[in-house]
VOGU-3710 file (C-alpha; in Angstrom, 3 decimals, decimal comma):
1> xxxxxxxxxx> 0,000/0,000/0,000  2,461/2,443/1,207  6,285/2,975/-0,772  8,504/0,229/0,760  11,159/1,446/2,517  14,788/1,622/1,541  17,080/-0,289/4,089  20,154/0,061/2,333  20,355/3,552/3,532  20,940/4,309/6,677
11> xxxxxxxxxx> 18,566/7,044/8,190  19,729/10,860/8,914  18,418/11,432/12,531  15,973/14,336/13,201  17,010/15,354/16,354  20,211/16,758/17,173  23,535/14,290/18,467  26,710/14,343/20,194  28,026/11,442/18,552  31,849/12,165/17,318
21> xxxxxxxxxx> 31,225/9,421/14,458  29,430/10,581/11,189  28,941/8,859/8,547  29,105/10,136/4,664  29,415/13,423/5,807  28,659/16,170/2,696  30,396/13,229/0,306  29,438/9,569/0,161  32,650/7,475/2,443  33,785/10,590/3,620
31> xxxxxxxxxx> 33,470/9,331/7,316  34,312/10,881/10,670  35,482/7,800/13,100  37,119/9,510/16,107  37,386/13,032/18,164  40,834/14,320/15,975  38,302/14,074/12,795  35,109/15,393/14,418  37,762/18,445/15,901  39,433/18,561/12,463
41> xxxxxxxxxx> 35,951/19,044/10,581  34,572/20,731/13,310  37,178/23,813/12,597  37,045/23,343/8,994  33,510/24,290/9,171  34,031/26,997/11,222  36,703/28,739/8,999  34,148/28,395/5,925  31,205/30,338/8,163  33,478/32,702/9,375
51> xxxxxxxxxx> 34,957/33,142/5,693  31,510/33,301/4,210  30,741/36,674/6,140  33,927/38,256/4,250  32,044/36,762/1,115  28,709/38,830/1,777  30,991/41,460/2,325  32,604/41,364/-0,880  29,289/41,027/-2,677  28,204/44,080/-1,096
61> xxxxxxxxxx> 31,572/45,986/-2,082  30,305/44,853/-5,816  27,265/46,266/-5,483  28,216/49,247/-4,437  30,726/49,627/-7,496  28,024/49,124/-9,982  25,642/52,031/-8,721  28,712/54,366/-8,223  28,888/57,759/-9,528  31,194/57,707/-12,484
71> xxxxxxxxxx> 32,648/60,952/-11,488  33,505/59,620/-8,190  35,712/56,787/-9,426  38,930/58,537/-8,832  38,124/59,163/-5,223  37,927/55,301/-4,255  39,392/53,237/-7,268  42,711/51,998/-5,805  44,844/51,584/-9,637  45,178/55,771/-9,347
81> xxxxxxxxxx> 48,784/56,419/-8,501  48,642/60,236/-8,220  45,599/61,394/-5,235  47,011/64,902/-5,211  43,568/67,089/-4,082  43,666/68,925/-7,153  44,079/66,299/-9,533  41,937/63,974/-8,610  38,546/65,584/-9,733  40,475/65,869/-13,152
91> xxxxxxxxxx> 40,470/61,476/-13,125  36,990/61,149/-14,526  35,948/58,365/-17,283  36,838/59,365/-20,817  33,236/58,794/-22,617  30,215/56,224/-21,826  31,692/53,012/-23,090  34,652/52,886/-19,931  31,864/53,862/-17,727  29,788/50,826/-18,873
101> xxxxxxxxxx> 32,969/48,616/-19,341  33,737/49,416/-15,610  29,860/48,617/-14,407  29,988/45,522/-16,580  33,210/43,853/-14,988  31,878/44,757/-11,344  28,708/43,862/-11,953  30,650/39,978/-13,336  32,597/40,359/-10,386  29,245/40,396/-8,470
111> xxxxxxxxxx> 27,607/37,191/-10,331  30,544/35,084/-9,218  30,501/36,189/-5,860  26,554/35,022/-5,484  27,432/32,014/-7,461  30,360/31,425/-4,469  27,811/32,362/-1,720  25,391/30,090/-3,139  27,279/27,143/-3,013  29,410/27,771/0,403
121> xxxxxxxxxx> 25,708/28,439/1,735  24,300/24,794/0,733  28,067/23,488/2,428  27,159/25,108/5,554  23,464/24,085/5,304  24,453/20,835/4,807  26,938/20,231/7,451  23,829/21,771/10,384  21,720/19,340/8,701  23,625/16,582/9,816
131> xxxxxxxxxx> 22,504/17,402/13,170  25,750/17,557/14,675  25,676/19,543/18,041  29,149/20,294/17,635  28,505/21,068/14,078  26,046/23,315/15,162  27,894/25,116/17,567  30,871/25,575/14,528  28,510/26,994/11,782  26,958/29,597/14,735
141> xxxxxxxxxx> 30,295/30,480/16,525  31,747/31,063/12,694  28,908/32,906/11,533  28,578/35,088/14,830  32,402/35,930/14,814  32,393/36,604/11,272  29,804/38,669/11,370  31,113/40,504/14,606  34,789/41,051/12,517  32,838/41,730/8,719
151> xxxxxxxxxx> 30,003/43,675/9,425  32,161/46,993/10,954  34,383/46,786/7,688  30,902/46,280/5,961  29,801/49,464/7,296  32,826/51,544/6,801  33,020/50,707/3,129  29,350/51,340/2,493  29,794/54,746/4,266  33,200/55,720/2,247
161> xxxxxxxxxx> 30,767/55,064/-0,684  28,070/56,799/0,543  29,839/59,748/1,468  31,930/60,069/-1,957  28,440/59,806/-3,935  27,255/62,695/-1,306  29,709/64,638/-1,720  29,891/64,986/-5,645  26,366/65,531/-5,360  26,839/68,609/-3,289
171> xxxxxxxxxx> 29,354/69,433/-5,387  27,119/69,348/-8,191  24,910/71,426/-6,288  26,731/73,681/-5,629  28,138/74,417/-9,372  24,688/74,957/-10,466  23,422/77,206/-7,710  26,587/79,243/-8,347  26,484/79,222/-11,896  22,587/80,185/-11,361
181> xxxxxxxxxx> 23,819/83,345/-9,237  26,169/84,727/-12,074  23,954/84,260/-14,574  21,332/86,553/-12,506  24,190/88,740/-11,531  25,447/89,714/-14,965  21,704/89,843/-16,297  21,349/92,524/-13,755  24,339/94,097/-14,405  22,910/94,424/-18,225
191> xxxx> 19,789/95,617/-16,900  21,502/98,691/-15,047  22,563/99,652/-18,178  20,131/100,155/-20,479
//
């Protein structure tokens, strides 16, 4: 009546173990047998949840270069050998095509760093899944510290970014407001003439 079961296989468990022996663990005979390999694994997974944090971060970083102001990529690209205060402003892209050039490679950089995330994402999700406590405790402790070092470099790169794209904007402001003022002031100047 019902699907017959499949003994070859042995079971995953549903609940949550301390056992230090796993069996077929993310590959088929990859087996854990004593304390060294459960230790071993148990700090290879951390390192990958710890690492994967830097990975979100460099996604982010990505991002952030695609929806850049082109006239601010002097300010934070790191190839420009001469930062001099008044030269800088000068470094701007030559016509559209290195502007879209430069949003197309970030934006490839970006597809292979989801494509990365993706698939250290299903590692981690598969080594919880094995129900592992000590496992468990790797993937959280990784992902908590990683987050803890990742997240204030996270926000000091999205605020160097933020603050470049502000300030060419009040720059921009401010050339139009002043080229608004003398454009009134020599109209008036005409008008006292006449």
């Amino acid at each position: 009546m019902g699907m017959p079961m499949n003994h070859s296989m042995p079971m995953m468990p549903m609940y949550f173990v301390t056992k230090t022996k796993l069996q077929n663990f993310i590959f088929e005979n990859l087996n854990i047998t004593d304390i060294k390999g459960l230790v071993a694994v148990c700090f290879v997974v951390f390192t990958v949840t710890f690492l994967f944090e830097a990975l979100k971060l460099l996604q982010i970083y990505f991002q952030l270069r695609v929806r850049q102001d082109p006239l601010s990529y002097a300010k934070t690209d790191t190839t420009v050998t001469d930062r001099s205060i008044l030269l800088t402003p000068l470094l701007i892209p030559v016509d559209i095509q290195q502007i879209r050039k430069q949003r197309l490679k970030y934006h490839f950089y970006g597809c292979l760093s989801h494509m990365i995330n993706l698939a250290v994402a299903y590692f981690i999700m598969l080594a919880f899944m094995t129900y592992n406590v000590w496992l468990g405790i790797s993937v959280v402790s990784g992902a908590t510290l990683g987050y803890y070092v990742f997240a204030a470099i996270g926000n000091q790169i999205t605020q160097k970014f933020t603050e470049v794209t502000s300030k060419n904007q009040a720059l921009e402001i401010d050339s139009e407001s002043n080229n608004t003022s003398t454009q009134a002031d020599s109209t008036t100047a005409e008008n006292c003439h006449m």
